[in-house]
C-alpha positions in Angstrom: -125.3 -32.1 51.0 -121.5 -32.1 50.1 -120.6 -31.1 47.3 -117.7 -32.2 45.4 -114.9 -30.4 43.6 -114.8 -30.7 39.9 -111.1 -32.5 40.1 -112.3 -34.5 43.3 -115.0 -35.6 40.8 -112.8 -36.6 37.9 -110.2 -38.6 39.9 -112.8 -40.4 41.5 -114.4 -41.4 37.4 -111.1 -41.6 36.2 -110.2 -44.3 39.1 -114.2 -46.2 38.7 -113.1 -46.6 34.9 -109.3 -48.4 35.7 -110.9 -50.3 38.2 -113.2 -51.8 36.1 -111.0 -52.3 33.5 -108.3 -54.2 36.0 -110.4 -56.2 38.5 -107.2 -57.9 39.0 -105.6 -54.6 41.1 -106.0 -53.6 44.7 -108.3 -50.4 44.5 -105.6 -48.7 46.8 -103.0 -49.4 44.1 -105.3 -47.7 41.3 -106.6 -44.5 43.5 -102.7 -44.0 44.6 -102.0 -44.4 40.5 -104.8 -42.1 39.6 -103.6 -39.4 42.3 -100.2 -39.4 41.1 -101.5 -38.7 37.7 -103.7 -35.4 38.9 -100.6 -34.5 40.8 -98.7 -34.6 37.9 -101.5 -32.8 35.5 -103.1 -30.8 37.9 -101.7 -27.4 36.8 -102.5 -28.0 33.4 -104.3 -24.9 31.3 -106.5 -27.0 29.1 -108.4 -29.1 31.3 -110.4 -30.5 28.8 -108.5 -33.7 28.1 -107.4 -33.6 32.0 -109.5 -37.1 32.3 -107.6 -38.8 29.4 -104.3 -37.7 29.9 -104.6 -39.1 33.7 -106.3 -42.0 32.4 -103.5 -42.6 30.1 -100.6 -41.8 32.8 -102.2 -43.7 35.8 -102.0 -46.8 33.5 -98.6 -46.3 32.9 -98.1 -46.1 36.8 -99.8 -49.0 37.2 -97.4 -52.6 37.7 -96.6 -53.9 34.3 -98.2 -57.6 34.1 -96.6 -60.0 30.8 -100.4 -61.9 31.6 -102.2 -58.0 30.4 -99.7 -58.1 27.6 -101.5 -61.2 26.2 -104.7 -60.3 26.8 -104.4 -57.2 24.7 
């Protein structure tokens, strides 16, 4: 049974959740965007709102689309 690491966990949510919420995007496009985010985070102290915050900054690493801008 493997087990997986807390963060290995949360990037892998964190990516479910945008690729749900953006069919539209190549999975590859949203793990690499998620990944970046961690990267960037991943030395944080409070790790409570670790999921959010690379939520929140994987979107904004994600291609800007004037179509998603409407939709909102």
């Amino acid at each position: 049974m493997i087990v997986e690491s807390e963060d290995a966990l949360t990037i892998r949510h964190v990516a479910e959740r945008l690729m749900n919420a953006h069919p539209e995007l190549e999975a590859s496009l949203v793990e690499s965007s998620v990944q970046t985010a961690y990267e960037e985070l991943r030395y944080a102290r409070v790790r409570t709102y670790l999921p959010v915050l690379m939520e929140r900054r994987a979107k904004d690493l994600l291609p800007y689309d004037e179509q998603r801008e409407r939709q909102a």
